[in-house]
Backbone bond lengths (Angstrom), bond angles and torsions (degrees), N, CA, C in turn:
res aa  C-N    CA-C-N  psi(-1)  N-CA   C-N-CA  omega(-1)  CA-C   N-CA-C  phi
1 X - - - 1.446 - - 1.527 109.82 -
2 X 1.148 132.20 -51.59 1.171 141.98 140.28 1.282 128.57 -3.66
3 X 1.082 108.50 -65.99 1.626 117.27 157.06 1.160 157.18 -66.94
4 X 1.502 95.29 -21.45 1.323 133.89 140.61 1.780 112.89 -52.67
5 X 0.756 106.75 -75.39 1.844 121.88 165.82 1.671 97.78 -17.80
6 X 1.360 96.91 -87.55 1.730 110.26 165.23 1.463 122.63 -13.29
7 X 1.371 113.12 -61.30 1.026 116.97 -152.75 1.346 93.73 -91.60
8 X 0.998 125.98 -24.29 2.346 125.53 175.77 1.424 94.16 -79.39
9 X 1.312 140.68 -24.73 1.426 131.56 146.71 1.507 135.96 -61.50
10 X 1.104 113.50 -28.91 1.260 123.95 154.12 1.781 122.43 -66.59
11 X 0.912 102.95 -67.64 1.459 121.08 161.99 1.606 111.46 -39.90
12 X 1.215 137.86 -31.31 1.313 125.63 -179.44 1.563 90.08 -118.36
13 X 1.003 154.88 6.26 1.679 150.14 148.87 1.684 81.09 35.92
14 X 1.469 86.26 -130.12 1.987 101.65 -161.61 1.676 108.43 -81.39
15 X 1.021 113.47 17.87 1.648 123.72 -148.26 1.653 80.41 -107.38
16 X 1.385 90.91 145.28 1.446 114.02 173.61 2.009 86.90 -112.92
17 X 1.604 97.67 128.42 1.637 84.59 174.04 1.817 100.22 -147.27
18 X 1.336 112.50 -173.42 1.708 112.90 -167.46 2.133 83.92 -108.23
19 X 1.294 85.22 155.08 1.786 83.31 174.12 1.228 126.82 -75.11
20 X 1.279 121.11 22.51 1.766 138.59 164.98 1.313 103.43 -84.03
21 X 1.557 111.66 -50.54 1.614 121.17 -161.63 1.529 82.70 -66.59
22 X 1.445 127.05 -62.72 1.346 120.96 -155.54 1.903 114.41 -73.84
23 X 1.506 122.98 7.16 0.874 149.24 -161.37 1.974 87.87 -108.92
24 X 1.394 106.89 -81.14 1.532 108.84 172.53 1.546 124.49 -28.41
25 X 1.747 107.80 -23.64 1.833 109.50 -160.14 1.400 85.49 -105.32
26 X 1.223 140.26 10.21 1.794 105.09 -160.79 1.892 81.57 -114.20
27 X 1.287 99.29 167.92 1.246 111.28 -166.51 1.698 106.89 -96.69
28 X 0.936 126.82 80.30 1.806 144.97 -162.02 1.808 100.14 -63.79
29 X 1.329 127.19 131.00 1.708 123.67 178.30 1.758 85.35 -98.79
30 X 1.370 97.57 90.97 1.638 127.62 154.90 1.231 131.39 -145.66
31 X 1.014 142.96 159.89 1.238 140.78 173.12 1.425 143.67 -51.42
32 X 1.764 85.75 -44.66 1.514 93.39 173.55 1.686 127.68 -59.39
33 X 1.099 131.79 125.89 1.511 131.44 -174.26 1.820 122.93 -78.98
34 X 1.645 105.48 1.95 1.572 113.24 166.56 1.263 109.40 -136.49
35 X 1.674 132.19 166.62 1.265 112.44 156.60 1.341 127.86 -67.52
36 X 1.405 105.65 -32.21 1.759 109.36 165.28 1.353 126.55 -23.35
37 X 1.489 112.87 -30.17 1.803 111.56 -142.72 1.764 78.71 -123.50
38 X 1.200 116.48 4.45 1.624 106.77 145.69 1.155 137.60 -68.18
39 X 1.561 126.84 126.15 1.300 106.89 179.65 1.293 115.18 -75.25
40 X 1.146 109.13 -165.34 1.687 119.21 -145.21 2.006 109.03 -83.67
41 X 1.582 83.85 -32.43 1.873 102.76 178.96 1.488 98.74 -69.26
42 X 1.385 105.31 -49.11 1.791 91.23 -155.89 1.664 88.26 -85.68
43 X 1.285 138.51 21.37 1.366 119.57 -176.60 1.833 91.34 -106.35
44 X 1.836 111.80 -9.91 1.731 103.81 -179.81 1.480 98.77 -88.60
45 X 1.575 122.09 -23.76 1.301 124.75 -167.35 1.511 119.54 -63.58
46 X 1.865 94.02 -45.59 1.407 112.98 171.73 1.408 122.60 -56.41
47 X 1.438 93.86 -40.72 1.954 111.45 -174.69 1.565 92.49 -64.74
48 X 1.202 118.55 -53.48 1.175 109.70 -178.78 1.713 152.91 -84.97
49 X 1.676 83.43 13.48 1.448 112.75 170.16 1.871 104.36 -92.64
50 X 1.729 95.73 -32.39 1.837 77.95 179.70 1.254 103.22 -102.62
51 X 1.149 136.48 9.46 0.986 122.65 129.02 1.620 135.28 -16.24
52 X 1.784 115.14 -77.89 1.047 113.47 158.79 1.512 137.87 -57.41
53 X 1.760 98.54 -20.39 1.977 80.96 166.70 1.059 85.61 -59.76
54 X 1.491 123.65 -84.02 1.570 122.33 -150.13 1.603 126.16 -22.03
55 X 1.022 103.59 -63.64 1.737 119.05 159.67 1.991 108.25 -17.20
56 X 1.444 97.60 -74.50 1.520 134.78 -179.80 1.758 101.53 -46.21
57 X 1.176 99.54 -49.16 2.144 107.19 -163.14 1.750 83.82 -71.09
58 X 1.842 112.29 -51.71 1.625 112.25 -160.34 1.818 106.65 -46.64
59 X 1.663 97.80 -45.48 1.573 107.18 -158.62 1.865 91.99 -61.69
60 X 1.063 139.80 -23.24 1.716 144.54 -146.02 1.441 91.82 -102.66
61 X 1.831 113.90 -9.17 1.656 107.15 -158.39 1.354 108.76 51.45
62 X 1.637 127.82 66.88 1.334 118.88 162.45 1.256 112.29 -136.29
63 X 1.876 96.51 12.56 1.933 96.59 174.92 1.771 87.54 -160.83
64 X 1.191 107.73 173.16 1.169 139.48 162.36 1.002 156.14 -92.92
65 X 1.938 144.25 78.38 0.923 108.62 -136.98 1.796 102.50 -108.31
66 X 1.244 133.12 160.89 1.444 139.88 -171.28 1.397 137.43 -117.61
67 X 1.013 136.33 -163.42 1.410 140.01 149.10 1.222 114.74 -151.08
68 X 1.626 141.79 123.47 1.020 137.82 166.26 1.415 125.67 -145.30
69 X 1.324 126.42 105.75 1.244 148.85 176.51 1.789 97.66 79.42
70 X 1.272 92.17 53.30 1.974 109.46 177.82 1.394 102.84 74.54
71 X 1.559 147.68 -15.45 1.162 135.90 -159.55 1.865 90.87 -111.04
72 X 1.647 85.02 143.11 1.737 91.34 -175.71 1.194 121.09 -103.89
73 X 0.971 134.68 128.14 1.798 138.72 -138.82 1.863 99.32 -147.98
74 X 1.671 90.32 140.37 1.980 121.44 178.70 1.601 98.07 -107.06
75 X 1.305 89.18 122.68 1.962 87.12 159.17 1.585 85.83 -139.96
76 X 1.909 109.73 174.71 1.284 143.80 176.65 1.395 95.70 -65.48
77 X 1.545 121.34 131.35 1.168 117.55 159.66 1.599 110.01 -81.71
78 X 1.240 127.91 152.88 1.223 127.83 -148.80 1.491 92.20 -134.08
């Protein structure tokens, strides 16, 4: 879990991103070799697994969460 943590920190570096983008960067133990060639379910499942890091990093104060121009966005708290 931990590493997981890590790695949605890595993945959003200086980047302000939506939890799809940060869903697209993490490295998933599946088969498929892009996020593209995910189907559409496991691409809400995923969204909604980093979701909860994100959730998890916000509560630790180690991200941010936003709203901007209706879309809801994680960056690094700095």
């Amino acid at each position: 879990y931990e590493k997981r943590l890590d790695e949605v920190l890595t993945i959003l570096g200086d980047e302000t991103m939506s939890a799809y983008q940060v869903a697209s960067g993490i490295k998933w133990d599946l088969t498929y070799t892009s996020w593209d060639q995910f189907p559409l379910e496991q691409m809400w499942f995923a969204t909604g697994e980093a979701i909860s890091y994100l959730e998890h990093l916000r509560h630790q104060n180690k991200v941010r969460r936003f709203e901007r121009e209706g879309n809801l966005l994680f960056e690094r708290v700095k």
